[in-house]
N, C-alpha and C positions, 0 to 999 in steps of 0.2 A: 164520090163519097163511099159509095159501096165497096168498092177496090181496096179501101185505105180501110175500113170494117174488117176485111177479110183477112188482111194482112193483120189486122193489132185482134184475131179469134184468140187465138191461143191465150194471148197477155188477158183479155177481157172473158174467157172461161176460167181463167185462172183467178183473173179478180171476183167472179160469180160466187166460186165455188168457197172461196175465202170470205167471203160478205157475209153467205149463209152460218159457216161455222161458226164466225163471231158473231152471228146475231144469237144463236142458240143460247154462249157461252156468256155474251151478256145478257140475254134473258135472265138465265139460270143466277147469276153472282145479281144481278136489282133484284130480283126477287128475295134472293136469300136477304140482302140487305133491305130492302123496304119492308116486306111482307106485304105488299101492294101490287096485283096484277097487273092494273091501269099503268102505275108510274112505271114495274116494269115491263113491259110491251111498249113505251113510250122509248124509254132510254134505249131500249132493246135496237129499236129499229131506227133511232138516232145515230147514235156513236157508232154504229158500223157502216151507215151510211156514210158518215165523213171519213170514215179510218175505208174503205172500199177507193173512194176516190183517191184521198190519199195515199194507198196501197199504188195505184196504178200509174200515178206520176213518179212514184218511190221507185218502181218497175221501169221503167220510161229512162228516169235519171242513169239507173245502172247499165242499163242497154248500154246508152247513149258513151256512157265513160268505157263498158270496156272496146267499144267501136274506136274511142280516142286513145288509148289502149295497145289494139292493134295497128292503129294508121301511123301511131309513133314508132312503134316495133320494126313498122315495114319500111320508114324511113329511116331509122337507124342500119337497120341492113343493107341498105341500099347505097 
């Protein structure tokens, strides 16, 4: 399990680092729309929580295809 961690660092810094941004950014937009701290710090740490995960399989997916990509490439050439 750790080996398979170490390998998917980069893609999961990557999704870290992206989690944080969009949490600021939707802090910042529920607040301006609510004018509620609570509801925003709620939604805040909500919706980027699911757009984070789903960022990383969205990540995952693209890998995946241009891997399918190359492998067709490399049978064509062949």
């Amino acid at each position: 399990m750790a080996r398979i961690a170490r390998a998917q660092l980069p893609v999961l810094k990557k999704t870290a680092s992206y989690y944080v941004l969009h949490m600021l950014v939707a802090s910042m937009v529920a607040y301006a729309v609510t004018r509620d701290v609570v509801m925003a710090v709620t939604l805040s740490l909500l919706e980027p929580t699911v757009q984070a995960v789903a960022f990383f399989f969205h990540e995952k997916a693209w890998q995946w295809r241009a891997r399918r990509s190359e492998e067709h490439a490399a049978r064509a050439a062949a």
